[in-house]
N, C-alpha and C positions, 0 to 999 in steps of 0.2 A: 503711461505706466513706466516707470522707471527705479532703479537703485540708486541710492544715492548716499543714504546714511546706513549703517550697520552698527547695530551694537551687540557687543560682545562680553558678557559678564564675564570676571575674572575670579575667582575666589581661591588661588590659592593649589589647585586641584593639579592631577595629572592629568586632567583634558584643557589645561587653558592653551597650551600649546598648539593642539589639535584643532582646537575650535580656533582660536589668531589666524592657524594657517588656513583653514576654508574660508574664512572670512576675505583675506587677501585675493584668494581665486575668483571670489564675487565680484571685487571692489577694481582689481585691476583693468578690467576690459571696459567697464563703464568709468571710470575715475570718481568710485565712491570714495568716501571717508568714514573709517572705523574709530568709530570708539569703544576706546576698552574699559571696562567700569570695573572698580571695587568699591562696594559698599561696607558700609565701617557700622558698629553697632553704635545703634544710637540710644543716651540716656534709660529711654521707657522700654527699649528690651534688655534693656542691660538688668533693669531692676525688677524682673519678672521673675517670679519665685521668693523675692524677697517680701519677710513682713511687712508688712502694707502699716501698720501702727507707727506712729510717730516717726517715719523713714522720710528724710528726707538727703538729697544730696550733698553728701560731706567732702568739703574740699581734696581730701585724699582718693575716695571714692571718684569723681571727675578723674583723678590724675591716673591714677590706675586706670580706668576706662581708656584715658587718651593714651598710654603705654602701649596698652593690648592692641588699639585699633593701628597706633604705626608700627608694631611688630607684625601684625595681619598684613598691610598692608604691601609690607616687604619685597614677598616670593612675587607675588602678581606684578609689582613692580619694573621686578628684574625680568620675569618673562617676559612681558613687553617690551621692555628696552630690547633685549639681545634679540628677540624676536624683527624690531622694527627697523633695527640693523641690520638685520639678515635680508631683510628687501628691500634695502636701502625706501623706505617711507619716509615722505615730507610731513614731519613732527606741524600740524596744522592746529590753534585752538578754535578756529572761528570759522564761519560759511568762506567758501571761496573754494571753485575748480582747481585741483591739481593733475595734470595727465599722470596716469598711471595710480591714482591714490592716494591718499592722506589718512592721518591716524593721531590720535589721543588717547593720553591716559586719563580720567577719570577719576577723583575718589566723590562719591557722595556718602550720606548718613540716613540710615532710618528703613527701616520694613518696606517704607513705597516708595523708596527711592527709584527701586529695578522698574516700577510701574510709570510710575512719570516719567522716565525717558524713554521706555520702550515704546511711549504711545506716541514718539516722535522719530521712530526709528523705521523706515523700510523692511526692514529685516533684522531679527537676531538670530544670534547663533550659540549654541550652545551644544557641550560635550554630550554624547549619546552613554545615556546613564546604564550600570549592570543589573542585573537581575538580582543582585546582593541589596539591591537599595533599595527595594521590595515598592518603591514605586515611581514616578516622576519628580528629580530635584525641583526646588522651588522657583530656580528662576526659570523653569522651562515652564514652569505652568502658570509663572506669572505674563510671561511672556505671550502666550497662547492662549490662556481663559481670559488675564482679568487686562491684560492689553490689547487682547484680539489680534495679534501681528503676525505673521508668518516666522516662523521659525527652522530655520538649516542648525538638523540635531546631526554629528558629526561622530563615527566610530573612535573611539580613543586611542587605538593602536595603529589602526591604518595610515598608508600614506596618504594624504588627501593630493588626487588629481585635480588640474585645472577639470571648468564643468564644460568644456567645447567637444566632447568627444558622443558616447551617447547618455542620451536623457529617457527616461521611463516616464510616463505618467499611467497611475495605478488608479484608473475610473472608476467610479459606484455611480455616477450620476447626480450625485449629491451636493449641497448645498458647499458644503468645506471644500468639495475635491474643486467645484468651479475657481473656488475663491484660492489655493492653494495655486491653480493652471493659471491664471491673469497674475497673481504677484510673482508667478517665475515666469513668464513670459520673455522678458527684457534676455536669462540668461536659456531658455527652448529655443529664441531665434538664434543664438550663435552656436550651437549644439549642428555635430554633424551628421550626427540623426537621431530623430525623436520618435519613439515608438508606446504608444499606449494600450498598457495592459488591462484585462478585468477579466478575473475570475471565475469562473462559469457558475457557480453559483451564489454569488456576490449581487445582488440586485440584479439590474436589467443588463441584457449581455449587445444592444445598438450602441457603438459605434462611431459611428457613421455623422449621428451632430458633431460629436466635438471634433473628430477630425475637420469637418466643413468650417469648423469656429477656427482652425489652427490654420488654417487654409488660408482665410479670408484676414488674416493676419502674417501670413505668408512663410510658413513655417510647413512641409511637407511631411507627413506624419502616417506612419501604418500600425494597422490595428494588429492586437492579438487576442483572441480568446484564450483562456486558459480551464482546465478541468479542476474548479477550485477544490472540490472533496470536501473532506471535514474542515483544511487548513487553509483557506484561499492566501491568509499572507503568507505560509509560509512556499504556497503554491508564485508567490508573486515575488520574493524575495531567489528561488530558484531561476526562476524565467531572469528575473535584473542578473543576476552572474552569467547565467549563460549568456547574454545581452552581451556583459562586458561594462553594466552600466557603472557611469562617471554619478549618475545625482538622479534621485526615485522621489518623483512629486506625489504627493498624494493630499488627501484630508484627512484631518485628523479627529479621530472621538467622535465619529458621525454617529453613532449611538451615544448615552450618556456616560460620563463618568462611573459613574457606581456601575450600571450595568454592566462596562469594560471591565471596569475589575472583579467584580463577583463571576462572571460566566466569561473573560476572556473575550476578546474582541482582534479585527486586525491589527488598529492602531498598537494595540498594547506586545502583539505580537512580535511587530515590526521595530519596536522603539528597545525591546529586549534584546531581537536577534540581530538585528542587521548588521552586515558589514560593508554597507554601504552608507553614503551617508542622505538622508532623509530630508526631502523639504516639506511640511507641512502647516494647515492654515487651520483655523476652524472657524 
C-alpha cells in the first residue's frame, strides 16, 4: 500500500488553493506526484440545451467554445504555478521518483475526463464544499461513487497542517470505514498518534479488531468510545478538536445516497461541518 499519484481537480474555485496545499502534505513524505487537472468543456456539453434540429458545429461556434475554455483555464493555471513555486516542486510530466515530490498541470476535455484519471490516482483531493451548495460538487462524487478512490475533502479556510501529528479514525465497522483505514495507512504510520473513535451509538461499539489490525501493521493506536446521542458526527467531529486532530479517517455514505440526504446521515454531516480536513473511501 502506498501513495504515489494524487490528483487534484482544479476549477477555478476558492478551494483550489486549499485542496494544492493538502495535497503537498500527502505527497511530500512519500515522494508522491500531484497532478492538478482542469477540465475544459467539451463539444456535446457545450451543446446541451441547444436545438437538437439541424445544429451542427459552426466553425465560430468551435472558436467561441475554444475562447471560453482558455479563459477557464487561466485562474487554475496561475494557482498552480504560484502555488508550485511556493514549494519549490519538480515540474515532472512523466512516471519517475522525485524526493520530496513532483507536480503537473493538466488540462483535459469532456464530462469523464475527472473519471478516467481519477481511476489511476491513489488519492484525490478536493475542496470541502458549504452548505450553500446544498450538496456534494461533482468532482467529489465522481471521485468517490463512479471512481471508487479515496478522497482527502479539505476545509477551505483552514490552514492545512502537515498529517504527522494526530490522526483520528471514525469506526462503524463497516465495509467503507476498512477501505478508508488501508488507503490511509502509508500516512496513520507516520502520525504521532492515532486514536480511533466510534460513537456509542453508531453500529457496534468493539474496538479491539481493528486496533489488533493497526497493530500488526505497527501502528500503536487507542480507542475511544463516545456518547453518540442523536448526532454521532457531530459527537466525533467534537472529540477530533479536542484531539487536536491534523486528518479524521472515516467511510464515507455507508448507508445510501438518497437515504443520506433525505434523513441526514454522518457522512453528510461531516462533509458540511467539519473543520478538519476529512479522508474518506466508499
Amino acid at each position: 500500500m502506498s501513495i504515489r499519484t494524487i490528483l487534484v481537480p482544479l476549477d477555478g474555485g476558492p478551494g483550489d488553493r486549499s485542496a494544492l496545499d493538502a495535497a503537498v502534505q500527502v505527497a511530500r513524505p512519500l515522494g508522491g506526484h500531484i497532478t492538478a487537472l482542469h477540465v475544459e468543456i467539451g463539444p456535446d456539453e457545450a451543446m446541451v440545451g441547444l436545438p437538437a434540429t439541424g445544429f451542427y458545429l459552426s466553425d465560430s461556434f468551435c472558436a467561441e467554445l475554444e475562447r471560453a475554455n482558455v479563459a477557464g483555464e487561466t485562474v487554475p493555471r496561475r494557482v498552480f504555478e504560484q502555488w508550485r513555486a511556493q514549494h519549490h516542486l519538480a515540474l515532472v510530466e512523466g512516471p519517475g521518483y522525485v524526493h520530496g515530490g513532483s507536480a503537473a498541470f493538466v488540462v483535459d476535455q469532456g464530462i469523464d475526463a475527472l473519471c478516467a484519471r481519477a481511476l489511476t490516482a491513489d488519492l484525490v483531493v478536493c475542496p470541502l464544499f458549504s452548505p450553500e451548495q446544498g450538496g456534494p460538487p461533482p468532482a467529489f462524487e465522481t471521485a468517490l461513487f463512479d471512481a471508487g478512490r479515496p478522497v482527502l475533502v479539505v476545509p477551505r479556510a483552514a490552514a492545512v497542517r502537515n498529517f504527522e501529528g494526530v490522526i483520528t479514525v471514525a469506526w462503524s465497522a463497516s465495509r467503507e470505514g476498512f477501505r478508508a483505514l488501508t488507503a490511509a495507512l502509508p500516512l496513520i504510520r507516520g502520525a504521532r498518534e492515532v486514536v480511533v473513535l466510534h460513537a456509542g451509538d453508531w453500529q457496534i461499539a468493539d474496538l479491539q479488531p481493528i486496533m489488533d489490525y493497526l497493530a500488526w501493521h505497527g501502528v500503536s493506536a487507542r480507542g475511544d468510545v463516545l456518547p453518540g446521542g442523536e448526532n454521532p458526527g457531530q459527537a466525533l467531529l467534537d472529540a477530533a478538536k479536542r484531539l487536536g486532530t491534523d486528518l479524521l479517517v472515516m467511510g464515507g455514505y455507508t448507508h445510501s445516497r438518497t437515504r443520506e440526504r433525505i434523513f441526514g446521515g454522518v457522512t453528510r454531516h461531516m462533509l458540511h461541518q467539519s473543520d478538519v480536513p476529512l479522508w474518506l473511501s466508499h
